[in-house]
N, C-alpha and C positions, 0 to 999 in steps of 0.2 A: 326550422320546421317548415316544410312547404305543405302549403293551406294548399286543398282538392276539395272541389262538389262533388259530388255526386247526384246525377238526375236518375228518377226512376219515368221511363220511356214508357213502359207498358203495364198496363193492370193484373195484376194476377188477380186471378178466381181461387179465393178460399173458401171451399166447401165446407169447412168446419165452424167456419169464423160467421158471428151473426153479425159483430159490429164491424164492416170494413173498413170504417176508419180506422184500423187500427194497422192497415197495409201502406197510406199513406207516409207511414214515421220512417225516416231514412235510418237504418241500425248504423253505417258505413260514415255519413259524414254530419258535418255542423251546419244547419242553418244559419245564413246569414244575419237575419231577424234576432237570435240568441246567443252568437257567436263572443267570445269575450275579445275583444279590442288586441291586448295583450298576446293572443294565437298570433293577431295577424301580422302585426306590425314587424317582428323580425323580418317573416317573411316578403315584405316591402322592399326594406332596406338591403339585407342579402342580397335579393334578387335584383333590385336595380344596381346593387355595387358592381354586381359581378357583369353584368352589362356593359357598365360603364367602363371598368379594366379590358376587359375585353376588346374593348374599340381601342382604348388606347396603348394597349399592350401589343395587339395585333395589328390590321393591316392600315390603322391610323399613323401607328408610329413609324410602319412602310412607307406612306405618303409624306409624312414629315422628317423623314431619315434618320430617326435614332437605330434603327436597325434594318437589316436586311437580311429575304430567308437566302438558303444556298439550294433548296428543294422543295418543289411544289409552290412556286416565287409567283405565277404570275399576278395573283390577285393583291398582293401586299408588295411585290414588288415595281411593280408595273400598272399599278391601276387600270387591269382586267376584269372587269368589276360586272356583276349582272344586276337584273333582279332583286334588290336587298329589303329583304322583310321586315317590317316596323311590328310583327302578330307578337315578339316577347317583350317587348316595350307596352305596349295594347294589356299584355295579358299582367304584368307589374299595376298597370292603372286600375284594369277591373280591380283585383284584391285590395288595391287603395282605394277603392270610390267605396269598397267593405267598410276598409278601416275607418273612412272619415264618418260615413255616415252611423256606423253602430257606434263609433265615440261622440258624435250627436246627439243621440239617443238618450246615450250614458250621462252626458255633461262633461264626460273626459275630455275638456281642454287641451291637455296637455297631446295626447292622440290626436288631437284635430290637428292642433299646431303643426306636428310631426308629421301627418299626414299630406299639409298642403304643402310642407318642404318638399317631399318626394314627390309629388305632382308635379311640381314647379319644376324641378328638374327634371323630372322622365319626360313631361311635355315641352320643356326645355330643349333637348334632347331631340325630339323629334321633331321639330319644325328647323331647328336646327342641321339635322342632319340630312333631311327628304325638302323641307321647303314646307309650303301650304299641306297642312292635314288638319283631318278628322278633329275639333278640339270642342267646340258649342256644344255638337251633338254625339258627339263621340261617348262609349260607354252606358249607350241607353236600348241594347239591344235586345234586353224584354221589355221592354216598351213599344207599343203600338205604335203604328205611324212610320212611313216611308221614310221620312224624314229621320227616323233613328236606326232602321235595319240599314239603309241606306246613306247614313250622313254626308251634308257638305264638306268639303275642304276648309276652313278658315284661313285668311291670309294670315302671313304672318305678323305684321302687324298689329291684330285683334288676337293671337298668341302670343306676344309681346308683352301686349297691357295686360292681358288676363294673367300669366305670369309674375309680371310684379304687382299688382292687384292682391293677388294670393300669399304672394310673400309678406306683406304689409299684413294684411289680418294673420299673419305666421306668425311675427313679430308681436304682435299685441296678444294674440293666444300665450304665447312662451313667457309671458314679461315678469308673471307670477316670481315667488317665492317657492321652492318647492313644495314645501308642504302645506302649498295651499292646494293642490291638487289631489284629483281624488282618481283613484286604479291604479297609482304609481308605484309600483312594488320592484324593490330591491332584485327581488327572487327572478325577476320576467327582465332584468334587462336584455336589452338588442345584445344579441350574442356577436359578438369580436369587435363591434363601432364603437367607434370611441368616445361618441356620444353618450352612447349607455340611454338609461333616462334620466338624464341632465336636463332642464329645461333649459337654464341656462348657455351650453354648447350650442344644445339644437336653437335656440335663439341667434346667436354669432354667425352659427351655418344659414339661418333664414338670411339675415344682411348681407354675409359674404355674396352670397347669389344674388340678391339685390344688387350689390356691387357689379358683379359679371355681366345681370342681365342690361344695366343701365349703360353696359361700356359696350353692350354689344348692341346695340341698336343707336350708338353715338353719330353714324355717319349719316342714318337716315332721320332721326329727330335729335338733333345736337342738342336742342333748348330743353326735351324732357330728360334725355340724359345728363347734361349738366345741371341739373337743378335738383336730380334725384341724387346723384351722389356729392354733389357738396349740400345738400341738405344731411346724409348720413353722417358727411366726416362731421359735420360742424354742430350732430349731436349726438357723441359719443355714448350719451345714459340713454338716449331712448332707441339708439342705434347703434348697440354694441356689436364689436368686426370679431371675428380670427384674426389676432394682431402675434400670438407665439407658437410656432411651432410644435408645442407640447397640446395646441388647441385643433391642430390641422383637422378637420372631418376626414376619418376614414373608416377604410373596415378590413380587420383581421381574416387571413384565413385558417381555419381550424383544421386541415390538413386529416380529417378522418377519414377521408373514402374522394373518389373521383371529383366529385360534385362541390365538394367544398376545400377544395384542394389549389395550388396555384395551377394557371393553367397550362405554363411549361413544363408542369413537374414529369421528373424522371422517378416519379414512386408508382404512381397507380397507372403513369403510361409505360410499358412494359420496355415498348421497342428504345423511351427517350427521346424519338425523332422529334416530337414537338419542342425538346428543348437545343437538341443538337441542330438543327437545321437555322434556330435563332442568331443571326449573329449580329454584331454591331458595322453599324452602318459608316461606311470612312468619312460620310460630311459631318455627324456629330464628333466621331475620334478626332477628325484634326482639330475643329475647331477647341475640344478641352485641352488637345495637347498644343495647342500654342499657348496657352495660358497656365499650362502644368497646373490643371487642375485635380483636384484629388477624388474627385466624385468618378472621375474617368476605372479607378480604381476598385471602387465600388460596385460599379455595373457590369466591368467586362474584366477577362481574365488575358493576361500576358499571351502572346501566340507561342504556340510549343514550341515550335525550331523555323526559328528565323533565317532569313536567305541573306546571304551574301554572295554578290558578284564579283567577282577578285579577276582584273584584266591581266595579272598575272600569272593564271591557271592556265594549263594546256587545254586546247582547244576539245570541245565534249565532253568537260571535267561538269559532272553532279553527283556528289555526292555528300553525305552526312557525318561528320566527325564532332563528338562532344556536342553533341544536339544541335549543332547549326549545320545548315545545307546549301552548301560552297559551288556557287556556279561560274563558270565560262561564260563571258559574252557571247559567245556564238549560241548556247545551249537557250537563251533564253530571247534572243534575238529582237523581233519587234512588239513582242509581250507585253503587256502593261502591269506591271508588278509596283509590290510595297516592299519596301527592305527595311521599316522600321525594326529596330531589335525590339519592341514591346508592345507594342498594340497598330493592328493593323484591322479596318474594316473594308467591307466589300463597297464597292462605289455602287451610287443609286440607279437600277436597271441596268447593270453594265454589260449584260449580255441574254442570248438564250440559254447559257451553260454557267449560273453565277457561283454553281458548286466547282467550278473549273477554273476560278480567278485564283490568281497569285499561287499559278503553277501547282494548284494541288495536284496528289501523285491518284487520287482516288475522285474524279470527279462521277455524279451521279447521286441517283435518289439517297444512298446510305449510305454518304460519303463522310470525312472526316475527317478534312480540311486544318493539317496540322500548323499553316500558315497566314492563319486568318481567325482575327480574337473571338472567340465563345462569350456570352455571355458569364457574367460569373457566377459561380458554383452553387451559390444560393438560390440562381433562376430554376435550378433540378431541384429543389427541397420541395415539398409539397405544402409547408407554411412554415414561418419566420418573421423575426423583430420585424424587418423590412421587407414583408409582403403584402403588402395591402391597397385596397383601393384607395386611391386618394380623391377623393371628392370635390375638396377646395381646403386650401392650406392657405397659411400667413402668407408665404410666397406671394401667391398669387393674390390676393389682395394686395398685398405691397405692389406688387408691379402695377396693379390698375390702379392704384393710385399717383404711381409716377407718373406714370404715360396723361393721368388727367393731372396732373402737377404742369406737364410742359405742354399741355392743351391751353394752360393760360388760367386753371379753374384751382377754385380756393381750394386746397387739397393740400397744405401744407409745403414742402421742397419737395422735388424732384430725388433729388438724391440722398436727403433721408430716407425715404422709401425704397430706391432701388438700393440700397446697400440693406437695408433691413430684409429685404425680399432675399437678397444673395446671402446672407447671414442667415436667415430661416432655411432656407434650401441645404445649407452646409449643416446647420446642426441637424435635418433630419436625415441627412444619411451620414450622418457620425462623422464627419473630416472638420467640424468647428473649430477643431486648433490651425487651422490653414488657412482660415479666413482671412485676419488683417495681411498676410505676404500676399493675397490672389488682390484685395482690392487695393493695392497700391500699385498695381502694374499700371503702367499708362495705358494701354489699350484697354482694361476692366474700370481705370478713372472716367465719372461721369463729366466728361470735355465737351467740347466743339459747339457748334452751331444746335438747334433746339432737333432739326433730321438727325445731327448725327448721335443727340442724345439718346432720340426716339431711337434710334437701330440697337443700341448699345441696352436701352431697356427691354425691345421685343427678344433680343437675343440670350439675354441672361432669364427671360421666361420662358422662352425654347427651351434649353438648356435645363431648366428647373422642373419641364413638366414630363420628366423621363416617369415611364409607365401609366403619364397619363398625357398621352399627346391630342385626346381628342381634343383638347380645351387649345391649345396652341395651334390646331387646324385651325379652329373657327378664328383665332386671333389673325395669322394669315391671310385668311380670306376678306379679313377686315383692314388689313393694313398692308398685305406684301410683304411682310416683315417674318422670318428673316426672309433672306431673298436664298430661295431654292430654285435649282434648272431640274426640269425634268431629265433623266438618262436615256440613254442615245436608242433604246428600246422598249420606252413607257409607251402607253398606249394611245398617249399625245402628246406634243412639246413641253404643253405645262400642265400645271397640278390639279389633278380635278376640283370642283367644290361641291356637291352634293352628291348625293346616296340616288339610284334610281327607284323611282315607282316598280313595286313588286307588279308583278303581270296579275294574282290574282285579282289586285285593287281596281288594274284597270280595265279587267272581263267583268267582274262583280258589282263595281260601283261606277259603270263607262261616264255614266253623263257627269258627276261631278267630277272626277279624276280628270277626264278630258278639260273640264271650267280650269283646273289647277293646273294643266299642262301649258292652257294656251298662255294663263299667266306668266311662265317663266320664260325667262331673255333666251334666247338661241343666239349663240355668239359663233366667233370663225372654226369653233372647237368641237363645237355639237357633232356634226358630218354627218355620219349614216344615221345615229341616234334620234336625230329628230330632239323635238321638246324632250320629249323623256329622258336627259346625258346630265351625264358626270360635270358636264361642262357647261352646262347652260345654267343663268342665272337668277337667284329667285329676290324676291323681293329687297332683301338685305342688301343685295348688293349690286340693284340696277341702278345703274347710274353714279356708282360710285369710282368705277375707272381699278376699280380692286378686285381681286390681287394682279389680274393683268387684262 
């Protein structure tokens, strides 16, 4: 249900009417002031799920290589990137500053709780992804005072602590029993998350992020970081994790009309180009296919008709027999092709024509690229088992606590965790009978020196955070891990790391936007950009020498 105000602008004059208080009552929407908790809160969680997939579905997971488009490439392909707007992240917060405060009101605990998880990450999110913003004064724009039409930036730093700050009283709002709580009605759950209203889930989701957030500001306060997450591991009752993949935080799509639909889907998009143009990207394909992984099977679908080069053909021989397509050396000359017979992806940025890799016979916008893997057949359904946002899963807890396992920090083993992590990933997309043969490969065994640990856990987190790569961005950014080259026609050598200031924030709000721009690092990568780039560095990561 998407919650809408409605303002009445102008007075009408009712000539009949003696009381005219009675023009002020909106017929059309719900005041805030009376609104029931319960309207609002779907609307929260929906609206920031679908945010959040979106980054990681789209041109997140361009930047991170899971996939690459073959049409309309440059912004997800190449990191071409403009102007990027933070106004539906902004507008998810106003409806939650609804929710928290009218469960306030209420005494609805349970709403508040929920409430400051989804703050946590939507503002999570955005300092994350832009750098310094709007956060103290942010959200207070019927409020008088320059200071809130107007708000400062906040570093991110003072978003950091506010962030876990809010988690902590998440955790203690949740800790309840359910039925100690009062509005919690069966009938009103969050439609498709899989939280439901569970206090207890949304509890585990409040730590998980606690987790996230204390791993991602490790490089700049190591001492708050390690102190906040071995203080979790090491109180399991009062600091309960997502430790089963049957607990992962996500959200369903309901597949009924455009909007709450997947976003590749080939149902309500007519032409399908959103999901034909998707394809998987060849640095995640090889890497699963050297490990014969099974999830590879999962995501993308076999190439129609595989190439074969036979130097025994007569010279100019192309042609198709029994669904493979039989070339001549000559015919494909200094080409850079894939002759895999079963999954073949587009290399990252590989050209200005990436609808024209590996010899397609139809390159262009409506092309259909029989030689290069589609995603699989489930990314065209409009919802499914395996559609949904993933928010924070066992995975990913598992892996952040390996990686602070070979930090030195009481966290239990290293390698408990990272096999737990790679066994939760396996049973959420259904190949869990494959697991014990993948982690007994020597190159998947957790070996070598404590770096070559670390590579082997950033990678199988890569790996795990397919359709949700914004989270393996930010780990990147933080570690270099994995190690990605930009392609030979991105938009820089290497990967960018932040989102740029939309132009309206910095015609509208000049004097603090300009305070937040001079803050961030301009490195050899910025160029014409100035402060305002993809590439320049914000607090997180000055001076940390990462990702390069």
């Amino acid at each position: 249900m998407k919650l809408k105000y409605f303002a009445i602008g102008i007075l009408m004059v009712c000539l009949s009417c003696d009381d005219l208080t009675e023009l002020n009552e909106n017929p059309n929407g719900v005041e805030p002031g009376v609104i029931n908790p319960n309207l609002v809160l779907p609307t929260v969680v929906t609206e920031a799920s679908k945010l959040y997939l979106n980054l990681g579905f789209g041109n997140i997971a361009g930047v991170m290589q899971h996939t690459q488009l073959d049409a309309w490439f440059d912004e997800h392909n190449d990191y071409a990137w403009t102007n990027q707007s933070w106004t539906p992240y902004y507008g998810v917060l106003r409806d939650n500053k609804v929710l928290y405060e009218r469960s306030a009101e209420l005494g609805m605990e349970f709403h508040q709780g929920v409430s400051l998880v989804m703050k946590s990450m939507t503002f999570g999110l955005i300092t994350d992804l832009w750098g310094d913003a709007p956060y103290t004064h942010a959200l207070n724009g019927d409020l008088s005072g320059l200071e809130n039409k107007l708000p400062v930036f906040d570093d991110q730093e003072t978003i950091y602590r506010g962030i876990i700050a809010d988690l902590e009283t998440a955790n203690t709002l949740l800790s309840k029993d359910k039925q100690e709580y009062i509005g919690l009605y069966e009938d009103d759950e969050v439609p498709y998350a899989s939280m439901h209203m569970d206090p207890a889930l949304w509890r585990k989701m409040a730590n998980s992020l606690l987790l996230r957030y204390y791993m991602r500001i490790s490089s700049k306060l190591p001492d708050v970081s390690r102190q906040g997450i071995e203080k979790i591991y090491a109180h399991p009752e009062e600091y309960p994790l997502i430790t089963s993949s049957d607990e992962d935080a996500t959200m369903s799509y309901a597949g009924n009309s455009e909007g709450d639909s997947w976003p590749s889907n080939a149902v309500f998009d007519a032409s399908g180009s959103n999901y034909r143009r998707n394809r998987m990207c060849a640095t995640l394909v090889e890497v699963l296919q050297a490990s014969n992984d099974a999830r590879l099977g999962v995501w993308a679908s076999k190439v129609e008709i595989p190439l074969v080069v036979d130097a025994g053909l007569p010279e100019g021989t192309d042609k198709i027999e029994d669904g493979v397509r039989y070339l001549s050396p000559d015919v494909v000359g200094a080409k850079l092709i894939d002759t895999d017979p079963e999954y073949v992806g587009i290399p990252p940025s590989i050209s200005n024509l990436p609808s024209g890799y590996n010899l397609n016979p139809t390159p262009g916008q409506t092309s259909n690229n029989p030689h290069v893997s589609y995603l699989s057949p489930i990314y065209a359904d409009a919802a499914g088992p395996l559609l949904k946002a993933r928010l924070i899963s066992a995975a990913e807890v598992h892996f952040i606590l390996a990686e602070a396992a070979l930090k030195g920090w009481a966290t239990g083993t290293a390698n408990e965790h990272y096999l737990a992590g790679i066994q939760a990933s396996f049973e959420t997309w259904g190949v869990a009978d494959t697991y014990d043969d993948y982690v007994t490969q020597p190159d998947i065994v957790l070996s070598g020196d404590t770096d070559e640990q670390l590579v082997k856990v950033m990678t199988q987190k890569w790996i795990a955070s397919w359709s949700a790569t914004t989270e393996s961005w930010f780990d990147y950014r933080r570690t270099g891990l994995p190690v990605l080259e930009a392609g030979p026609v991105a938009a820089r050598e290497v990967l960018p790391v932040r989102f740029y200031y939309m132009q309206d924030e910095i015609e509208m709000n000049a004097a603090n936007t300009a305070k937040a721009l001079d803050r961030l690092e301009k490195t050899q990568y910025t160029q014409a950009d100035g402060a305002n780039s993809a590439w320049s560095k914000p607090w997180l990561l000055q001076g940390t020498s990462k990702p390069w």
